[in-house]
N, C-alpha and C positions, 0 to 999 in steps of 0.2 A: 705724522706717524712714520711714515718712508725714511726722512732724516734721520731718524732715530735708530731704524734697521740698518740703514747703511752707514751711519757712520758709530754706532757701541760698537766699545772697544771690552772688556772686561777686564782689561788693566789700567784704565782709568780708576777703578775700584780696589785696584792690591794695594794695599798700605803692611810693609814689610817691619815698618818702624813700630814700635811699641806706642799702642795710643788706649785715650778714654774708650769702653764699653757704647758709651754713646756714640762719638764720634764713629765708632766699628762699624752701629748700627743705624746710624745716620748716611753713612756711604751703603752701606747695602739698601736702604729704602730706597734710596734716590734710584739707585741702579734698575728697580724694580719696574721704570719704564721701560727696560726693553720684551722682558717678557709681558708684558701688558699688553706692549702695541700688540707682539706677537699674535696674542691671544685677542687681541682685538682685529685683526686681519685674518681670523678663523685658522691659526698655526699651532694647533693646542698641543702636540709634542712635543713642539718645536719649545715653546711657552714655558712648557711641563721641566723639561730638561733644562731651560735656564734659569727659573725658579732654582733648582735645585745645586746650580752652578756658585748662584749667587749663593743662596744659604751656606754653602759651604764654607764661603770667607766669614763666617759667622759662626760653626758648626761652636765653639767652644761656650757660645754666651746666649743662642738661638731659642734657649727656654727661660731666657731674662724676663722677665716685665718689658722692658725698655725695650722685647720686639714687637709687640704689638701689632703695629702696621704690619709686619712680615705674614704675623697669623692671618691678617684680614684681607690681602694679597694672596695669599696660600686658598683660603676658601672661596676666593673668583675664579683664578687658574686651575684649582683640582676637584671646585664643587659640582 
């Protein structure tokens, strides 16, 4: 979990290039480890705010089906 805080980057996750919806929200899921740990290390602002970081590379497709995972992410860190 340490690794994880110290070495996310959140531009491991920018994709500037035109790609699939999935693919979009296939890199935002992944990414969703670092507010996790966050949030698993008792940093729940900390968490709060990168939840919301991340979504944002997503803000245009965020109420697809296909984010699912994002919702069920969203109600650990904000439940």
């Amino acid at each position: 979990m340490f690794r994880v805080i110290e070495n996310f980057s959140y531009k491991m996750y920018e994709r500037p290039q035109a790609q699939h919806q999935l693919d979009r929200v296939s890199f935002a899921v992944r990414s969703m480890v670092y507010p996790l740990s966050l949030f698993e290390l008792g940093r729940v602002d900390e968490a709060r705010s990168s939840y919301q970081i991340i979504e944002d590379t997503i803000a245009d497709i965020k109420d697809s089906v296909f984010a699912k995972e994002m919702y069920m992410i969203r109600d650990i860190i904000f439940g």
